[in-house]
Backbone as CSV, one residue per row, in Angstrom:
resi,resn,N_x,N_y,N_z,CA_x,CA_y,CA_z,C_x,C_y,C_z
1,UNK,-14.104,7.850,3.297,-13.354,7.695,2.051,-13.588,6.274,1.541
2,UNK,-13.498,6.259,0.213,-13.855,4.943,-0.268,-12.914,4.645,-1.297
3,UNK,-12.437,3.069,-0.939,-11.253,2.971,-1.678,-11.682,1.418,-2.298
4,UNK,-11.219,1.521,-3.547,-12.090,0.528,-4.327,-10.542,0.229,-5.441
5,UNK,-10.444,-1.287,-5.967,-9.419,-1.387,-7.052,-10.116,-1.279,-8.489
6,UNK,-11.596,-1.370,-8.401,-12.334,-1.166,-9.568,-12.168,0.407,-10.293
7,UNK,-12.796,0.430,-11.401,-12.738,1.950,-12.313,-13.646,2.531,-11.881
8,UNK,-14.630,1.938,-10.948,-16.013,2.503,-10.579,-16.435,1.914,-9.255
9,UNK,-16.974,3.573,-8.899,-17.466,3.122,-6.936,-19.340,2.104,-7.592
10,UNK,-19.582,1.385,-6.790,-20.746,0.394,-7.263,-21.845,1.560,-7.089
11,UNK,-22.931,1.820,-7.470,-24.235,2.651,-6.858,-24.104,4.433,-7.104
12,UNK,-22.631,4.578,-7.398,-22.198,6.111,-7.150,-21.601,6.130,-9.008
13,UNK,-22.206,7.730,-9.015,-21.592,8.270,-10.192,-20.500,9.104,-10.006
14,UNK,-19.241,9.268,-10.456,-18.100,9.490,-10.949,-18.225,11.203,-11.376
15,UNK,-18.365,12.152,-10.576,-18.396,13.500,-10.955,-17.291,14.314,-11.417
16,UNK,-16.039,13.726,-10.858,-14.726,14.304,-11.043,-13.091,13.540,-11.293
17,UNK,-12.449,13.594,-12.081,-11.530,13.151,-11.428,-10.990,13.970,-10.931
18,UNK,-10.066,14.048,-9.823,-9.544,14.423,-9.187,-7.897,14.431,-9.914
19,UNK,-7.662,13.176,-9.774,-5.631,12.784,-10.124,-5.278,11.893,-9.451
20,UNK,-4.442,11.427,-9.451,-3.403,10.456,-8.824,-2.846,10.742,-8.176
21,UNK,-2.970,9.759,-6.669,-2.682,9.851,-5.488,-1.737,9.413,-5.248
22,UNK,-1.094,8.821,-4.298,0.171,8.152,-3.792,0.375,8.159,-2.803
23,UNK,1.031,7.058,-2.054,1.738,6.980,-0.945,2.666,5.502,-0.512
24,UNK,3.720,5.983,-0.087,4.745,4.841,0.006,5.698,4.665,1.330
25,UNK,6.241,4.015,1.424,7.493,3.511,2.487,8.295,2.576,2.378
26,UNK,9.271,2.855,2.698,10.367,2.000,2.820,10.728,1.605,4.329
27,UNK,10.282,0.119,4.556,10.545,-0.267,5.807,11.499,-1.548,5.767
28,UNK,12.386,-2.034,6.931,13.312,-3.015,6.940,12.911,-3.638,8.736
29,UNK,13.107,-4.650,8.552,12.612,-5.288,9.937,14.634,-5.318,10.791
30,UNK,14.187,-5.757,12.083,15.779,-5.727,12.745,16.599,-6.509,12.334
31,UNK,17.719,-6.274,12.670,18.802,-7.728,13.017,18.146,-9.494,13.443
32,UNK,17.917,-8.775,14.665,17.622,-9.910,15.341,16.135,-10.976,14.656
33,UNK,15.505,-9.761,13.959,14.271,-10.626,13.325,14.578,-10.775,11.544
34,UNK,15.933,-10.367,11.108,16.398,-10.725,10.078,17.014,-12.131,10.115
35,UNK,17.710,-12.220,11.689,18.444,-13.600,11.750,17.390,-14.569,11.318
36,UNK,16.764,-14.751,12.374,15.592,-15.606,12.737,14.843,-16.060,10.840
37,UNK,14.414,-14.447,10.582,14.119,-14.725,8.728,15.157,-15.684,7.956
38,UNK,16.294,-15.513,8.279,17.560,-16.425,7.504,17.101,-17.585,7.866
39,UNK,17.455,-18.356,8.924,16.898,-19.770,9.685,15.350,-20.125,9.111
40,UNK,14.662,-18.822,8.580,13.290,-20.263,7.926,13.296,-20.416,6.797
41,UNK,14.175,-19.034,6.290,15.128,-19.544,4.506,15.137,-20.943,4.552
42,UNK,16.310,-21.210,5.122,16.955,-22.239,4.719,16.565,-23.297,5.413
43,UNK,15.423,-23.033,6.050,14.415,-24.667,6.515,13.123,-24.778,5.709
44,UNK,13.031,-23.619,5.434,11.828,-23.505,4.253,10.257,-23.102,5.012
45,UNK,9.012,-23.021,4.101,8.152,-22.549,4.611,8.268,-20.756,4.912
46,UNK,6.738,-20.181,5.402,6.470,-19.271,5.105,7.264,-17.856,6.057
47,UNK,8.027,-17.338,5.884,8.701,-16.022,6.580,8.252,-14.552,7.288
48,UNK,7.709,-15.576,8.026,6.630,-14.512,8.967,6.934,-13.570,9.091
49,UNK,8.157,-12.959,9.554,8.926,-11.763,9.787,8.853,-10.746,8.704
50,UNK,9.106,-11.148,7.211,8.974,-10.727,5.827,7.215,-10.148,5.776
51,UNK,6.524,-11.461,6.379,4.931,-10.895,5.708,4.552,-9.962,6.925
52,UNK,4.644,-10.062,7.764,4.665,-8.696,8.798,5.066,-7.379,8.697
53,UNK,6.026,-7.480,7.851,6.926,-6.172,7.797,5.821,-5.506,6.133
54,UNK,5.524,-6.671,5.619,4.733,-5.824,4.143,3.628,-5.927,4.442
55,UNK,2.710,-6.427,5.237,1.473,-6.138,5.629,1.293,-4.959,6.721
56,UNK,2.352,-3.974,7.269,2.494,-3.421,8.078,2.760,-1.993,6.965
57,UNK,3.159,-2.743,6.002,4.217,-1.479,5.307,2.704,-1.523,4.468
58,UNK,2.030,-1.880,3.433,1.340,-1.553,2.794,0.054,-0.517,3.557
59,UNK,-0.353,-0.971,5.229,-1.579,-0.181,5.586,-0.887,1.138,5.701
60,UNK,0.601,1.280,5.815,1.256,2.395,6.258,1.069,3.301,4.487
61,UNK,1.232,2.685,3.190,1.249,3.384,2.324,0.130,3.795,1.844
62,UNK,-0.918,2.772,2.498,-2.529,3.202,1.991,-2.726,4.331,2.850
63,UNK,-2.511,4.204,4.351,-2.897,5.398,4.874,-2.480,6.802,4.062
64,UNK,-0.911,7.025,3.965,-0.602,7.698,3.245,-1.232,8.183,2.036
65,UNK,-1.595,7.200,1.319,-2.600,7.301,0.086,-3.852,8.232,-0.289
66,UNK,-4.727,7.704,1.146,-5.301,8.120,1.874,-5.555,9.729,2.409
67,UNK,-4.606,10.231,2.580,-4.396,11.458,3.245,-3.792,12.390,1.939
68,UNK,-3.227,12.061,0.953,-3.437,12.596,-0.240,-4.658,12.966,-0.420
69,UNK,-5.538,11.604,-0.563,-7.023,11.771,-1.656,-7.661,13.600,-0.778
70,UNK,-7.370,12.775,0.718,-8.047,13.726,1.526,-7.638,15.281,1.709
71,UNK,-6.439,15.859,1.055,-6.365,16.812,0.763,-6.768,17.581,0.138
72,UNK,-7.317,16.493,-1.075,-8.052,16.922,-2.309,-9.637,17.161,-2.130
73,UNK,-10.037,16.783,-1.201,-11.343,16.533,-0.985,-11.960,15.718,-1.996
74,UNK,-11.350,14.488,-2.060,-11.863,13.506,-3.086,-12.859,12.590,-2.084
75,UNK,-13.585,12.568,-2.746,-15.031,11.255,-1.985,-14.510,9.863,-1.751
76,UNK,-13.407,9.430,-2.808,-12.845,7.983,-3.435,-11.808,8.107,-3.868
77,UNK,-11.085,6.982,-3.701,-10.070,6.303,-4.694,-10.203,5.163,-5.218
78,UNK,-10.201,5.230,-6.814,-10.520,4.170,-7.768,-9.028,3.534,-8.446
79,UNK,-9.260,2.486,-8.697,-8.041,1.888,-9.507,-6.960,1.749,-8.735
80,UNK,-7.164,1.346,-7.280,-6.209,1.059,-6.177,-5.456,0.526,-6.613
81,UNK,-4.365,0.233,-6.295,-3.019,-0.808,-7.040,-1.579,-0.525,-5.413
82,UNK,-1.271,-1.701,-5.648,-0.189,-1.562,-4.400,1.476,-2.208,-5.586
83,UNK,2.437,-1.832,-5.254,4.053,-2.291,-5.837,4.746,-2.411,-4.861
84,UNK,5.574,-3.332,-4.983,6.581,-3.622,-4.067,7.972,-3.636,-4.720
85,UNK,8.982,-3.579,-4.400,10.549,-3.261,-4.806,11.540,-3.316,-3.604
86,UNK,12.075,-4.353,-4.061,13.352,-4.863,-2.881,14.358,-3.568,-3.119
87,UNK,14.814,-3.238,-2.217,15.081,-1.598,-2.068,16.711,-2.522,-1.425
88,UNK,17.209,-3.781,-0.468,18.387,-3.793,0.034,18.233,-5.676,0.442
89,UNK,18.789,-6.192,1.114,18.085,-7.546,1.517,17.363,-7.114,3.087
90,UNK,16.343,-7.711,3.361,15.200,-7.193,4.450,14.294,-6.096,4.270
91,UNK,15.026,-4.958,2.960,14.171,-3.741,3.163,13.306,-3.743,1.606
92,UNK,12.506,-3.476,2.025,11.156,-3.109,0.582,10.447,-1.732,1.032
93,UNK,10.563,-1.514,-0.011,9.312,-0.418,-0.799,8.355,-0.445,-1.006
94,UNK,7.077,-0.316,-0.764,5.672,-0.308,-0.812,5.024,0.961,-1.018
95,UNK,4.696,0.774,-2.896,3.605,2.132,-2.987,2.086,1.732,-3.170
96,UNK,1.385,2.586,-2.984,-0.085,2.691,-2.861,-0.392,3.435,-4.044
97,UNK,-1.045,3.153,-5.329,-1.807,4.524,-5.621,-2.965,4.284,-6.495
98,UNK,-3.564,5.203,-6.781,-5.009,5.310,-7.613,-5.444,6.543,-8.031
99,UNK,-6.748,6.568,-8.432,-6.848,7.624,-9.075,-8.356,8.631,-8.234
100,UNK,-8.244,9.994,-7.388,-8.886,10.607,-6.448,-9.469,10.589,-7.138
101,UNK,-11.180,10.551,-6.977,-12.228,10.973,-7.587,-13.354,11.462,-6.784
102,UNK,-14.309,12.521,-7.273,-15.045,13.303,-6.213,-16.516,12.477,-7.215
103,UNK,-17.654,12.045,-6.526,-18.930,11.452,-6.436,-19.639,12.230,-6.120
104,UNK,-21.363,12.034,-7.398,-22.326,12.824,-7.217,-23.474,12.346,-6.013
């Protein structure tokens, strides 16, 4: 599968669209690694706990994404795009989507 944020796979022609795919999650990290997130709030610098939890959560919505296209028997997904949405404090939303397309 080939997943590209461009309108076009490079070398390959565009035989079909397919439709728009999707896939998302809503994940929240623990207590105990929420505390810890509070304490670098308010000392400042980067919130490891936070970028773990959305770099974890986005491969989780691409996969998802992913397994759409592949239902479809799409070759690709073009026009990748990822969103995020604070859903509570600690918890976000992460969607994946683009547009399935089948290649000649």
């Amino acid at each position: 599968m080939i997943i590209v944020n461009t309108d076009f796979v490079s070398g390959k022609e565009i035989k079909e669209v397919i439709g728009l795919v999707k896939g998302n999650t809503i994940q929240a990290k623990s207590i105990g690694k929420d505390i810890r997130a509070g304490f670098r709030h308010m000392a400042g610098g980067e919130i490891k706990e936070y970028t773990e939890m959305l770099a974890e959560s986005r491969e989780i919505a691409l996969k998802r994404m992913i397994e759409k296209a592949e239902k479809f028997n799409a070759d690709a997904v073009i026009n990748v795009r990822f969103m995020t949405s604070a859903i509570m404090g600690g918890a976000a939303e992460i969607l994946a989507y683009g547009t399935a397309v089948k290649l000649k």
